[in-house]
C-alpha positions, 0 to 999 in steps of 0.5 A: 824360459831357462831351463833349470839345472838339477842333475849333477854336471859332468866337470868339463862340461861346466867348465864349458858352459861357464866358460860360454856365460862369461863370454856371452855377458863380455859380448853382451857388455860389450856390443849390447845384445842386439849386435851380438849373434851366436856368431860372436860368442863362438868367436870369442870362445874359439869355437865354431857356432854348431859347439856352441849350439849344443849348449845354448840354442839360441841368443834369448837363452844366453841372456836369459842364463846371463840374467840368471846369474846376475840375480845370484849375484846380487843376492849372494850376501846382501841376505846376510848382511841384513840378517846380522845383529849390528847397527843399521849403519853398519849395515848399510857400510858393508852393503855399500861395500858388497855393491861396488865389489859386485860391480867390480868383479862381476862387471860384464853381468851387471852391466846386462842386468841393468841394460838389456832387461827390455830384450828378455822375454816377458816371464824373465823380465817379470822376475828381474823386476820383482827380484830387482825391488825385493832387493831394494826393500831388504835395503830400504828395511835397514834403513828404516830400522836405522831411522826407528832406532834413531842411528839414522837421519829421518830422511825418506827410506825410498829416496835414500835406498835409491840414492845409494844403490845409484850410486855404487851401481853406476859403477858399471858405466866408469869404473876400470878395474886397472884404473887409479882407484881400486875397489876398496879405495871407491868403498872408502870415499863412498862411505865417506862422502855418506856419512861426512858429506863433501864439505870441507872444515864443516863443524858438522863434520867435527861434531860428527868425528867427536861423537864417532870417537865418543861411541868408539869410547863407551863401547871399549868401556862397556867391554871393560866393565863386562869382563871385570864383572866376570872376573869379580863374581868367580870368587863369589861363587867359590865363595857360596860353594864353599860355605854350602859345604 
């Protein structure tokens, strides 16, 4: 098992073993863990396999580590993205948002995470199962919130939680960060194609761009109303102070 950190780290020395991870999740991505040795790491790095062994004893440990900070990963603001007082569609735009951004800078993680979890040892593989569906329930909540409240389709939660989730995480399989399509650019036509659907000239898809401009309407009058309903009682109280006195 991953032996736990607590004491404070001297700079250089966290700078070096980040400096390992990162190349241990490129080896790992790259050639998959059973083709990569410690061997392989310390080339990447510069280094001679004896250094390398003062930070990490052995290969099981580097993707125990590697595991470890994709969960991090993972759950670094999806938590706050659920916590918010927004709609529920909201929320699930800024969680497809947070997956494929994950997905695209922190590639070389992911792609472990979700290829290597049968060479962890069984501890560590029990762990990356329960954080892996807690994740998906948090997900799976929203969604249910959504349909509760009537700003979703009565789809079932499960199946559309895993819709989702599949598709912004198999970015890891295609997507190239100095490919045609930037990250925000996946983020938008993955958010369309949800919630518009890939037909073109659909009447639903009209129907849905009216109502979108008619919440768009109501919100911008609800503000209205509210500050004109501050302003207008201010006198009012001036009003009331001055005839108690």
């Amino acid at each position: 098992m991953a032996h736990k950190h607590t004491a404070e780290k001297d700079p250089k020395q966290a700078l070096r073993e980040e400096s390992i991870l990162q190349a241990a999740a490129a080896c790992f991505g790259e050639q998959g863990y059973r083709a990569t040795t410690l061997e392989t790491v310390a080339e990447r790095l510069g280094i001679s396999r004896v250094t390398l062994y003062r930070y990490c004893p052995s290969k099981e440990e580097l993707l125990i580590r590697v595991f470890e900070r994709s969960i991090a990963i993972f759950q670094r603001g999806v938590q706050q993205i659920c916590a918010q007082d927004v709609p529920a569609q909201e929320k699930l735009r800024q969680i497809i948002r947070h997956q494929i951004r994950l997905m695209a800078d922190h590639r070389n993680f992911l792609s472990v995470f979700f290829s290597e979890e049968g060479n962890l040892p069984p501890e560590m593989a029990r762990r990356a199962r329960t954080e892996r569906r807690e994740y998906d329930e948090l997900i799976e909540g929203v969604i249910r919130e959504g349909i509760a409240a009537g700003q979703l389709a009565p789809l079932p939660p499960k199946l559309l939680c895993f819709a989702l989730l599949g598709m912004c995480n198999w970015l890891y399989q295609w997507y190239q960060p100095d490919g045609s399509l930037s990250a925000d650019e996946v983020v938008r036509i993955f958010i369309t194609l949800v919630e518009h659907g890939y037909l073109n000239n659909d009447p639903q898809q009209e129907v849905l761009k009216r109502l979108e401009r008619v919440e768009t309407s109501l919100a911008e009058l609800r503000q209205h109303l509210a500050s004109n309903s501050l302003s207008a009682s201010s006198p009012q109280i001036q009003i009331t102070s001055e005839r108690n006195s």
